[in-house]
N, CA, C and O atoms as a GROMACS GRO file, in nm:
protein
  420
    1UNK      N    1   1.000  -2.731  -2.406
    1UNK     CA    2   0.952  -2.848  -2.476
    1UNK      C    3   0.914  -2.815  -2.619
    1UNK      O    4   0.898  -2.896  -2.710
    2UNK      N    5   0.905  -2.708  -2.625
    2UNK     CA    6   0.917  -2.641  -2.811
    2UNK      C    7   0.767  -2.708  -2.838
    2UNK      O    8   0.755  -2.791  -2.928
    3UNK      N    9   0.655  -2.670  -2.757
    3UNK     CA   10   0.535  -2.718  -2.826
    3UNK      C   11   0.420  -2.620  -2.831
    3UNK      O   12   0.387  -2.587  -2.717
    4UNK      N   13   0.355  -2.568  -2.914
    4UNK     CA   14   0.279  -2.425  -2.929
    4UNK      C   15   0.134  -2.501  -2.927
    4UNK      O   16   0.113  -2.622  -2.927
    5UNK      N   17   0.026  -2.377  -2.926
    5UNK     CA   18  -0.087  -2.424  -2.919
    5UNK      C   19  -0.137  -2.471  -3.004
    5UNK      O   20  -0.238  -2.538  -2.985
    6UNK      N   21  -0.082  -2.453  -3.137
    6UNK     CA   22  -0.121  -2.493  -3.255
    6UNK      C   23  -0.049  -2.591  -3.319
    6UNK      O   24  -0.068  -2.611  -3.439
    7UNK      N   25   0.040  -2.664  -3.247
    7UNK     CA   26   0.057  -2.808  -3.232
    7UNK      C   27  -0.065  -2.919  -3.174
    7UNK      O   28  -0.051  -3.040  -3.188
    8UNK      N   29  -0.161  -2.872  -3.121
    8UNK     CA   30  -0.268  -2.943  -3.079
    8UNK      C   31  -0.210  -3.112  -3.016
    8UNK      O   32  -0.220  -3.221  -3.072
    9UNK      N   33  -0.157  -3.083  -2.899
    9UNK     CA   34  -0.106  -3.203  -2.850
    9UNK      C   35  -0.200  -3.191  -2.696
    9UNK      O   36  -0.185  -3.099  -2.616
   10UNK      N   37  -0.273  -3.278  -2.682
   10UNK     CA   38  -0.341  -3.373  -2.567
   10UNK      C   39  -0.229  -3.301  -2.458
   10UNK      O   40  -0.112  -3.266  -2.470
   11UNK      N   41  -0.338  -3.296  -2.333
   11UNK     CA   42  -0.254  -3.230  -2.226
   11UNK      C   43  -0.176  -3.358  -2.152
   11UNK      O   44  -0.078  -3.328  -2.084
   12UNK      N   45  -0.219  -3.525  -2.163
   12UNK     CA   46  -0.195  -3.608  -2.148
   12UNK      C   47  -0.058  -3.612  -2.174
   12UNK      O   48   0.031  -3.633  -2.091
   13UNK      N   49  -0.044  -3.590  -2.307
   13UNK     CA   50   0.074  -3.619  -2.405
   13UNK      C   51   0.226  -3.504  -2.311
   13UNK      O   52   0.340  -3.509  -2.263
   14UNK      N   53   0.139  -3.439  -2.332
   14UNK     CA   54   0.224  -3.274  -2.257
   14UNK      C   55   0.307  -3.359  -2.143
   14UNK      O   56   0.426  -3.387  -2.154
   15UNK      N   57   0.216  -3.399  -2.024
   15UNK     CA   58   0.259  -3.416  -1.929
   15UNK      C   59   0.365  -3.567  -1.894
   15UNK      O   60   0.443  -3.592  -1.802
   16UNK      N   61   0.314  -3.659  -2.040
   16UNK     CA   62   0.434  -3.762  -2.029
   16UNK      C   63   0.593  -3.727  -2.106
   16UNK      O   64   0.697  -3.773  -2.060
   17UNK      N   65   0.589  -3.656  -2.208
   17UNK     CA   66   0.668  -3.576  -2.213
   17UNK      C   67   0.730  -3.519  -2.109
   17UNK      O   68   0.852  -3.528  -2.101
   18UNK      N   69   0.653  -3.452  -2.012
   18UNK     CA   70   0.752  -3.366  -1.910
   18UNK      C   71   0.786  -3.487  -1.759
   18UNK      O   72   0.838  -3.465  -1.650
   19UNK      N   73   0.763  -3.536  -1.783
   19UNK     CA   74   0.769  -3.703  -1.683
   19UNK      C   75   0.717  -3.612  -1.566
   19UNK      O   76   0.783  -3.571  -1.470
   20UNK      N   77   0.568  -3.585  -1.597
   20UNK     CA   78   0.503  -3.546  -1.474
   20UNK      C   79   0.393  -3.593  -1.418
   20UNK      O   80   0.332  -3.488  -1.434
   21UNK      N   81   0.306  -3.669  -1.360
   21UNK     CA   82   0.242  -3.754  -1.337
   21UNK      C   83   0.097  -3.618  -1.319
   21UNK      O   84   0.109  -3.497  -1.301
   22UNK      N   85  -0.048  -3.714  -1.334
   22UNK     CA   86  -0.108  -3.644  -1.373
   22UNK      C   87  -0.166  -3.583  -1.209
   22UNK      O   88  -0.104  -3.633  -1.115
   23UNK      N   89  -0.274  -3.482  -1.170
   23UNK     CA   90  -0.308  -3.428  -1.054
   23UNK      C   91  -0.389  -3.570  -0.974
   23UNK      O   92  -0.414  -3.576  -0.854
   24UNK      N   93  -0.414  -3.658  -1.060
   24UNK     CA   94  -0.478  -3.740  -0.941
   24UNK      C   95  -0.333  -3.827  -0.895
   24UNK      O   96  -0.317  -3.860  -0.778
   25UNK      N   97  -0.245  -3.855  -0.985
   25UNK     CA   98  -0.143  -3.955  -0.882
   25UNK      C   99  -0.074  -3.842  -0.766
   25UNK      O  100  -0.050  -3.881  -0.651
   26UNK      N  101  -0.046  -3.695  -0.812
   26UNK     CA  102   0.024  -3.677  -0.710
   26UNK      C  103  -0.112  -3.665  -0.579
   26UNK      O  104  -0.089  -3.702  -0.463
   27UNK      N  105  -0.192  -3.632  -0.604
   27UNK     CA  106  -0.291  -3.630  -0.495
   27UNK      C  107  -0.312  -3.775  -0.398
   27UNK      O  108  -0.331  -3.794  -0.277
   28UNK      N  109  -0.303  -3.836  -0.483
   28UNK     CA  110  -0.294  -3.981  -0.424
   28UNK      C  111  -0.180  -4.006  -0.336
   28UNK      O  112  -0.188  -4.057  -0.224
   29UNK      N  113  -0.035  -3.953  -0.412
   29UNK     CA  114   0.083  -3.963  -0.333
   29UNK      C  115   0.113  -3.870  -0.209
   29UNK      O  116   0.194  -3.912  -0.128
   30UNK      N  117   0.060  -3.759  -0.189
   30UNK     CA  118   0.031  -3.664  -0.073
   30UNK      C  119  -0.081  -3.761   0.036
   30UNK      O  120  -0.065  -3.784   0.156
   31UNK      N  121  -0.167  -3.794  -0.031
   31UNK     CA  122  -0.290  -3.861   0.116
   31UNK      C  123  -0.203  -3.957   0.115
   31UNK      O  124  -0.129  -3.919   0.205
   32UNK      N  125  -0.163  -4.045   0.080
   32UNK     CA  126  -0.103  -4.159   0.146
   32UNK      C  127   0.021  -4.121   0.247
   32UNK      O  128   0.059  -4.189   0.342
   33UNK      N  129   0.079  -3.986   0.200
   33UNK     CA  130   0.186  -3.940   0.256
   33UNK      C  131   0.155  -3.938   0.429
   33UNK      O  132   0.211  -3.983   0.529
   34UNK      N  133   0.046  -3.867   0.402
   34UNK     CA  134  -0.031  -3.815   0.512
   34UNK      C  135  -0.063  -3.935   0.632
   34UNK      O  136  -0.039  -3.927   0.752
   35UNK      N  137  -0.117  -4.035   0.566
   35UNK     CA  138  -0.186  -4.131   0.632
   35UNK      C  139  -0.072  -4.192   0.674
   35UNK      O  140  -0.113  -4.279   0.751
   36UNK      N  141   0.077  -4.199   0.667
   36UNK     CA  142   0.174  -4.284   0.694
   36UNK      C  143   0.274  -4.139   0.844
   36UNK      O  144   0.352  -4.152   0.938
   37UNK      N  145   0.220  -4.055   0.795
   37UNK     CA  146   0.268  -3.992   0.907
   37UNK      C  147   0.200  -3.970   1.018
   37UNK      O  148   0.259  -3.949   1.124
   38UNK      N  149   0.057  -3.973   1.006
   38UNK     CA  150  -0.014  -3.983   1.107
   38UNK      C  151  -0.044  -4.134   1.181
   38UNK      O  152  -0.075  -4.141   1.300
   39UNK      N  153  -0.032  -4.233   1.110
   39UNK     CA  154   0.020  -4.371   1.174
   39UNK      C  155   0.169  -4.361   1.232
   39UNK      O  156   0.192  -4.457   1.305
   40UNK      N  157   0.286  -4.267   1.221
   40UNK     CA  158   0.390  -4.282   1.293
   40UNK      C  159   0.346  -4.210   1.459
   40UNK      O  160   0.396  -4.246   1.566
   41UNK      N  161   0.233  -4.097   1.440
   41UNK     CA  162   0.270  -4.062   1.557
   41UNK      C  163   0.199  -4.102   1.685
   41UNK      O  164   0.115  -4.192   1.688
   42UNK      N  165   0.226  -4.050   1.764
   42UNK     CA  166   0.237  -4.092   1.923
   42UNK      C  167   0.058  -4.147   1.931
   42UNK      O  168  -0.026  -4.070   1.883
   43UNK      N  169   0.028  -4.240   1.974
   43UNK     CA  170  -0.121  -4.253   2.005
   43UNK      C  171  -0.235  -4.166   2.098
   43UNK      O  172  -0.356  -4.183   2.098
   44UNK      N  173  -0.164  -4.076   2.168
   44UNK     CA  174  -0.209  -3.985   2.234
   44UNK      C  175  -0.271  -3.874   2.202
   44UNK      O  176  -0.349  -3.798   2.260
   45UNK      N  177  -0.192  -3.884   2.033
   45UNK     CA  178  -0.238  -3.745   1.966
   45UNK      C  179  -0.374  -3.735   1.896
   45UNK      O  180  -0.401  -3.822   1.813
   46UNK      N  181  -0.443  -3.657   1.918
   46UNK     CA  182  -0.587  -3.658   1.913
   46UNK      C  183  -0.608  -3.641   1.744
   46UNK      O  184  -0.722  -3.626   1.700
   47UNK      N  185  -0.514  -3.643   1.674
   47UNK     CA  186  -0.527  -3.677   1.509
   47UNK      C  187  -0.525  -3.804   1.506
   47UNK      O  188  -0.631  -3.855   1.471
   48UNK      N  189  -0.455  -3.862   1.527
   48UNK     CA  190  -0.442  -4.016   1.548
   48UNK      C  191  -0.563  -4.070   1.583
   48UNK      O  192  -0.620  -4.152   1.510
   49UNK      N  193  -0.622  -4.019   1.719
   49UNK     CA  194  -0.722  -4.060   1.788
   49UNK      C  195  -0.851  -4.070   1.677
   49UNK      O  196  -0.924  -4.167   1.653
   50UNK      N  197  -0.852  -3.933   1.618
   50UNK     CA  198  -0.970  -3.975   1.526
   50UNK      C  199  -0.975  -4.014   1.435
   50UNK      O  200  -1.075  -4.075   1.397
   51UNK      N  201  -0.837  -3.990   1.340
   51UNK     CA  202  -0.818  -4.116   1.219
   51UNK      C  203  -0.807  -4.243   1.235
   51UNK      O  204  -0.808  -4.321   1.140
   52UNK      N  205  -0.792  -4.290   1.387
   52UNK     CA  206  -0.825  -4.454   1.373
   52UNK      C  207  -0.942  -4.505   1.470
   52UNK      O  208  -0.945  -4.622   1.509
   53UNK      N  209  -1.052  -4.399   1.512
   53UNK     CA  210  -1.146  -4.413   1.567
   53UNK      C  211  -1.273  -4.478   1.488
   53UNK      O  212  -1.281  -4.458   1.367
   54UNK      N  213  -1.361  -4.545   1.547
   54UNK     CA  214  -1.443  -4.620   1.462
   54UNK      C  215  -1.585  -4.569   1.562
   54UNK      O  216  -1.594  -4.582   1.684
   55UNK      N  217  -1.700  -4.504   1.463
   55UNK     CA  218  -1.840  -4.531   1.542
   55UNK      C  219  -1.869  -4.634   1.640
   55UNK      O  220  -1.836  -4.747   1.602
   56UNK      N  221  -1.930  -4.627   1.774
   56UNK     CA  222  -1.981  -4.741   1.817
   56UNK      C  223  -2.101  -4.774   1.779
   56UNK      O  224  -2.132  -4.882   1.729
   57UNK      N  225  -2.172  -4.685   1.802
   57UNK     CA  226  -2.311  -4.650   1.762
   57UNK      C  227  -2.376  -4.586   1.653
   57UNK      O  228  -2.344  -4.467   1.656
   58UNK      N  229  -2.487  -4.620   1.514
   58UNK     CA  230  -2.548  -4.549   1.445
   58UNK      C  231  -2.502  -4.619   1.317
   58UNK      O  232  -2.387  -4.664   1.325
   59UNK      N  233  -2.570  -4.639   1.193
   59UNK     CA  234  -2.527  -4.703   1.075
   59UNK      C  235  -2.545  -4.570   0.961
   59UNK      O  236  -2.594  -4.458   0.980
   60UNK      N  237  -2.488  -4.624   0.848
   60UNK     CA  238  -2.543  -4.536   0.726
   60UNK      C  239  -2.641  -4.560   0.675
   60UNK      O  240  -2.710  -4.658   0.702
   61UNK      N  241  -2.670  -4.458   0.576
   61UNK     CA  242  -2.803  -4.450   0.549
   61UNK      C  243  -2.802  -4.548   0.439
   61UNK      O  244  -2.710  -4.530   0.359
   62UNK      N  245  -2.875  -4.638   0.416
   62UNK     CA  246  -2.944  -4.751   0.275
   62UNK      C  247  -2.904  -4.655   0.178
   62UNK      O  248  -2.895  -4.533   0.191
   63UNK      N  249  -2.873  -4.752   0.042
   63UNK     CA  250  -2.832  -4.677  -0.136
   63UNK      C  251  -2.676  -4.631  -0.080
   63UNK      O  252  -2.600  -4.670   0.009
   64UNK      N  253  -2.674  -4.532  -0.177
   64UNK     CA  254  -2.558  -4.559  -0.279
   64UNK      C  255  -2.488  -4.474  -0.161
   64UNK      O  256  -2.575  -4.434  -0.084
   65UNK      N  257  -2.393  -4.444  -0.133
   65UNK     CA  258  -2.274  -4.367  -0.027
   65UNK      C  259  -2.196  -4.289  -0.067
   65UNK      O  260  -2.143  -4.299  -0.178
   66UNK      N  261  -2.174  -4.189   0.022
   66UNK     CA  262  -2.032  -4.109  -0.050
   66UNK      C  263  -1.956  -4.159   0.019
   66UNK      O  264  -1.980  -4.197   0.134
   67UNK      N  265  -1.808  -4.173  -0.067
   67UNK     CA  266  -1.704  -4.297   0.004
   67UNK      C  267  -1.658  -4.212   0.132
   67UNK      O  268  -1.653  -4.089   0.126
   68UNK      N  269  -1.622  -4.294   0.265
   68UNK     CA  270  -1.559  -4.179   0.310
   68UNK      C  271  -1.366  -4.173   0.300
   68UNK      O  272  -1.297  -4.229   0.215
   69UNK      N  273  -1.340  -4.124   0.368
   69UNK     CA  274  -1.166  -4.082   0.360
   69UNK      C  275  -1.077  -4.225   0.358
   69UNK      O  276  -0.970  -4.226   0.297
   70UNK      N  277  -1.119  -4.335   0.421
   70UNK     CA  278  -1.062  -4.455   0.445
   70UNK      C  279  -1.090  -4.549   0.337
   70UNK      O  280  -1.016  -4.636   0.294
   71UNK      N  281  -1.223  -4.514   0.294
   71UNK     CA  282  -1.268  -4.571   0.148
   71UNK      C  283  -1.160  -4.535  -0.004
   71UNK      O  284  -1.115  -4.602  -0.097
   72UNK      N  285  -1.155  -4.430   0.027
   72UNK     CA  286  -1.110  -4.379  -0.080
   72UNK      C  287  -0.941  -4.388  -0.079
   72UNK      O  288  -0.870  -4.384  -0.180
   73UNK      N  289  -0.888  -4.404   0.088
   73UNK     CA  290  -0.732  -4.436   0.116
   73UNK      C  291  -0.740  -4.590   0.067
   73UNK      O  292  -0.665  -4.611  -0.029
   74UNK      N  293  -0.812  -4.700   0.109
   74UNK     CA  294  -0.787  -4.792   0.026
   74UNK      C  295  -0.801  -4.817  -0.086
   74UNK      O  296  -0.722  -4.900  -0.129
   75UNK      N  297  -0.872  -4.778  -0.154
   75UNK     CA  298  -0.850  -4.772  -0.314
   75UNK      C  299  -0.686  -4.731  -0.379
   75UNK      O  300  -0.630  -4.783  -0.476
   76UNK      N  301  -0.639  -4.630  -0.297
   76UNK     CA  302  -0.524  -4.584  -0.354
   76UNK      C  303  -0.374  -4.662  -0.298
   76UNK      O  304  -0.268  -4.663  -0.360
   77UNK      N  305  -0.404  -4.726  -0.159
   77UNK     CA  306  -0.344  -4.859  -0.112
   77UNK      C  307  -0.349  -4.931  -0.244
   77UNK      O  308  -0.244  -4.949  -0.305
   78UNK      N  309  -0.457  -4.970  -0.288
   78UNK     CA  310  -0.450  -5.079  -0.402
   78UNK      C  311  -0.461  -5.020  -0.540
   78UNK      O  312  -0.532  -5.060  -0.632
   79UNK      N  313  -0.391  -4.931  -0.539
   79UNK     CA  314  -0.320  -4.838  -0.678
   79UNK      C  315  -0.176  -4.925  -0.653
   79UNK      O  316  -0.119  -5.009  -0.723
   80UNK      N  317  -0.156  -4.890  -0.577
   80UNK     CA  318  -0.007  -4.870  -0.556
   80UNK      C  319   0.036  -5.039  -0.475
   80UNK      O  320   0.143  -5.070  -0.423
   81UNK      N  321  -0.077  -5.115  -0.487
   81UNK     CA  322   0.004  -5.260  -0.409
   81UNK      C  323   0.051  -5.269  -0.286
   81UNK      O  324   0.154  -5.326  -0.251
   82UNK      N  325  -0.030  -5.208  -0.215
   82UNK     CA  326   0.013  -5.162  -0.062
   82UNK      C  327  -0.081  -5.285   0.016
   82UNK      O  328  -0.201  -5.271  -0.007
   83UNK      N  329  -0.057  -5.368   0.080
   83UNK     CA  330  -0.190  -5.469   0.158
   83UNK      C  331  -0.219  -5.424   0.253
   83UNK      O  332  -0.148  -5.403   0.352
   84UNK      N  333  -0.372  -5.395   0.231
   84UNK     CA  334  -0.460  -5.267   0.316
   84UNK      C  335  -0.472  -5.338   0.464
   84UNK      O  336  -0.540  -5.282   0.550
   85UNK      N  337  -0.407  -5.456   0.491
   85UNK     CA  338  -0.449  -5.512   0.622
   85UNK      C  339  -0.310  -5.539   0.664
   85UNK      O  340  -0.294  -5.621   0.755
   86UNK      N  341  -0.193  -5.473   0.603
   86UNK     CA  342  -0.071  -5.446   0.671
   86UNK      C  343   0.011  -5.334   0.667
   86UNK      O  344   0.134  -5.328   0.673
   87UNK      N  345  -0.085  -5.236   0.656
   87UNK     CA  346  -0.037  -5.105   0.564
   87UNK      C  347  -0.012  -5.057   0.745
   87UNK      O  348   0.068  -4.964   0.730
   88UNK      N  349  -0.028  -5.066   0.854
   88UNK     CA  350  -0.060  -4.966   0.939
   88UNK      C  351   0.089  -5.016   0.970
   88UNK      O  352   0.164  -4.921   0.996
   89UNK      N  353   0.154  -5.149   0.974
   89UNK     CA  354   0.284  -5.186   1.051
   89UNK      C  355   0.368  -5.131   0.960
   89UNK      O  356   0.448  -5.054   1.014
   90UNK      N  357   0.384  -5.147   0.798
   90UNK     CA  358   0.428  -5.090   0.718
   90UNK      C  359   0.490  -4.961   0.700
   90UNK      O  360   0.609  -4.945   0.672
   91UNK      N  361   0.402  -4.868   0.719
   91UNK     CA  362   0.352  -4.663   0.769
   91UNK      C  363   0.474  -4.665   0.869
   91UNK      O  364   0.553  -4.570   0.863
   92UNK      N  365   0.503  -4.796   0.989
   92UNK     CA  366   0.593  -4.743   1.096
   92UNK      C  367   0.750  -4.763   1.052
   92UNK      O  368   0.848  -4.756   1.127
   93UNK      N  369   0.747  -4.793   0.893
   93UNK     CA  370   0.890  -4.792   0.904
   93UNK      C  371   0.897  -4.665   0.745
   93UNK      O  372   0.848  -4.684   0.633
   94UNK      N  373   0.963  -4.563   0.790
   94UNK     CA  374   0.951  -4.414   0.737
   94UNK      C  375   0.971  -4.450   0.579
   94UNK      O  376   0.898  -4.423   0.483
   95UNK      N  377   1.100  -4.524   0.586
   95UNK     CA  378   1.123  -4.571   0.452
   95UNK      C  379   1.060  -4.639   0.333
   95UNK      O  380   1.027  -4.603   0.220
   96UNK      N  381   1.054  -4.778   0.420
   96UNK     CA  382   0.962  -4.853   0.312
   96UNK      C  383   0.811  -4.823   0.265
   96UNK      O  384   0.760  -4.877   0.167
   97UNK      N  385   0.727  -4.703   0.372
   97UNK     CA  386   0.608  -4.669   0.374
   97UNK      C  387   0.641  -4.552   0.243
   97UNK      O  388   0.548  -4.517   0.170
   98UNK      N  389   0.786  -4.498   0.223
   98UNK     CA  390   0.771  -4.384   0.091
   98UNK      C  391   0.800  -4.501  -0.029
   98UNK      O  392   0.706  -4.541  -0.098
   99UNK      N  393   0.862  -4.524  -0.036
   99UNK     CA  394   0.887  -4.682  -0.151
   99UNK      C  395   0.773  -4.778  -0.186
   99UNK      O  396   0.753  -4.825  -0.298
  100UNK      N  397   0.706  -4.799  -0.083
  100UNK     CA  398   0.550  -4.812  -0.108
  100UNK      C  399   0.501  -4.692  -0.191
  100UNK      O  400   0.513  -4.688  -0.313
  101UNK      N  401   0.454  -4.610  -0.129
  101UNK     CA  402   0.378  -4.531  -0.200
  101UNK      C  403   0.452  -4.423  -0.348
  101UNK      O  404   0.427  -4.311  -0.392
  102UNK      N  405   0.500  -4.477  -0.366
  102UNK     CA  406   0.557  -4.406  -0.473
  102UNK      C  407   0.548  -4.494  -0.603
  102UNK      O  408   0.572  -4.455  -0.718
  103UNK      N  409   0.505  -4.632  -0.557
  103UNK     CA  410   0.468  -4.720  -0.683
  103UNK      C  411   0.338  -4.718  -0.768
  103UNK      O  412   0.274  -4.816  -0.809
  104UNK      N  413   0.307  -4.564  -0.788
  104UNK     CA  414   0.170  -4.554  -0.816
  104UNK      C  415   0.171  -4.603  -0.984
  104UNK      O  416   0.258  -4.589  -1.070
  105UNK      N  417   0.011  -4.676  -0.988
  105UNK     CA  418   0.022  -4.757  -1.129
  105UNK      C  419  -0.096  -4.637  -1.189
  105UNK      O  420  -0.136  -4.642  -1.305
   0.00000   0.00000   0.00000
């Protein structure tokens, strides 16, 4: 890319230049990856079991929260225009769940 340090170019700049997206989209594009393969598999499987398991019992604590993993998967659902209340039927078709997630804004 013929650019030295003493060109003083923004690492921003660097990386649209190299059409490389920055560490939070691809991070974003790996968990979603994730979350669409673990919605394909078998319900039996005890990953499954606990990524779509819900407390019965016990609340959080009052003030402010650390988001947890599902918090933070929908946010990146709605990066990318994914509808977080049809994303799970979506995930079961291999294709359109990568075409989804690859529309990161």
């Amino acid at each position: 890319m013929n650019i030295s340090w003493s060109h003083r170019v923004r690492n921003t700049e660097v990386l649209r230049r190299a059409g490389v997206g920055g560490i939070e989209a691809y991070l974003m594009r790996r968990q979603l990856r994730w979350c669409g393969h673990v919605m394909r598999m078998s319900d039996e499987r005890i990953t499954k079991r606990i990524f779509c398991s819900e407390l019965q019992t016990g609340k959080r604590k009052s003030g402010g929260q650390f988001l947890r993993y599902k918090d933070v998967q929908k946010r990146h659902m709605k990066k990318c225009n994914i509808d977080t209340s049809r994303w799970e039927a979506q995930a079961q078709n291999r294709l359109e769940w990568r075409r989804l997630r690859l529309k990161t804004v």
